[in-house]
C-alpha positions, 0 to 999 in steps of 0.5 A, spaced: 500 500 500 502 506 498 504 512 503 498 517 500 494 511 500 494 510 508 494 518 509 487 518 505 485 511 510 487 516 516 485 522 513 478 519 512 479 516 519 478 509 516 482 504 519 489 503 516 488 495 516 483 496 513 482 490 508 482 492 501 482 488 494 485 490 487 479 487 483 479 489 475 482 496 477 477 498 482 479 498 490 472 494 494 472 496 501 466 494 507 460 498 506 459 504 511 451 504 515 449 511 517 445 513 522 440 519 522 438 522 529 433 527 529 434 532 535 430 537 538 430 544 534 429 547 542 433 543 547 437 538 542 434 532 545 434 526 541 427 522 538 425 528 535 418 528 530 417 534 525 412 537 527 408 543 521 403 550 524 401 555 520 401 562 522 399 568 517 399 564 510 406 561 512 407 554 513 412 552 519 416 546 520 420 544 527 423 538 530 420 537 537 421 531 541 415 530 546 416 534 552 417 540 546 410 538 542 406 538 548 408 545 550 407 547 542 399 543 542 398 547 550 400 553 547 396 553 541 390 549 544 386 555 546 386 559 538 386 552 535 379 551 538 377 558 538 379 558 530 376 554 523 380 548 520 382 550 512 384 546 507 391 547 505 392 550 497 396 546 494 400 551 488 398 551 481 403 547 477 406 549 471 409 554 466 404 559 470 401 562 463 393 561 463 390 555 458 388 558 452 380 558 450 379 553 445 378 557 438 377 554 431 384 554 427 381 553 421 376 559 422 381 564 424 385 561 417 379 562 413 379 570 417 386 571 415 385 570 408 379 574 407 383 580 410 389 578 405 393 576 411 399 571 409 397 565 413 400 557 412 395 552 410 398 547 418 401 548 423 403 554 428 398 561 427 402 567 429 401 570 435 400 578 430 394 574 426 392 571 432 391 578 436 388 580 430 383 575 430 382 577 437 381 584 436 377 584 430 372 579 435 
């Protein structure tokens, strides 16, 4: 094993003994498990649940372990039984422009040639003989 090699293992504090193989150029090493532990966003204490409230129009969300929520849900308590429950507005999707009425293409064509405008026979209208159209209806 190389020097920078070991350096790497002890930089990352993997074990210098680690053991690993040379496979087809390719190093394989032991997996690694990672654990997640939610802590208390007030008091740091671990077992932690995500908890979302609303006030004015924005959504909240803290990590409060039971001791927290519980002083959360006692202090809430009297304006929640005082308020009325909404649904939540879910945000339009989209590219956010407004769907297009359904208009008649072959219509507006048979307009564009009465008004001697050039207009293909398929395809895409232009947006200038659309707002004509429009205009003049």
């Amino acid at each position: 094993m190389s020097d920078g090699f070991v350096a790497t293992l002890e930089r990352h504090r993997l074990p210098a003994n680690l053991d690993t193989r040379r496979i087809e150029g390719t190093i394989k090493a032991m997996a690694s498990i990672v654990s997640v532990v939610v802590t208390d966003d007030i008091d740091g204490s671990e077992g932690a649940e995500t908890v979302t409230f609303g006030v004015d129009g924005t959504t909240y969300e803290i990590d409060l372990g039971e001791r927290n929520r519980a002083k959360l849900a006692a202090a809430m308590a009297p304006y929640i039984g005082a308020g009325r429950k909404v649904s939540l507005r879910r945000p339009r999707t989209g590219t956010g422009r407004q769907a297009a009425a359904r208009v008649d293409r072959a219509e507006i064509r048979a307009w564009a040639k009465e008004q001697g405008l050039q207009v293909s026979k398929r395809g895409r209208i232009s947006a200038e003989i659309m707002q004509q159209y429009e205009a003049a209806h």
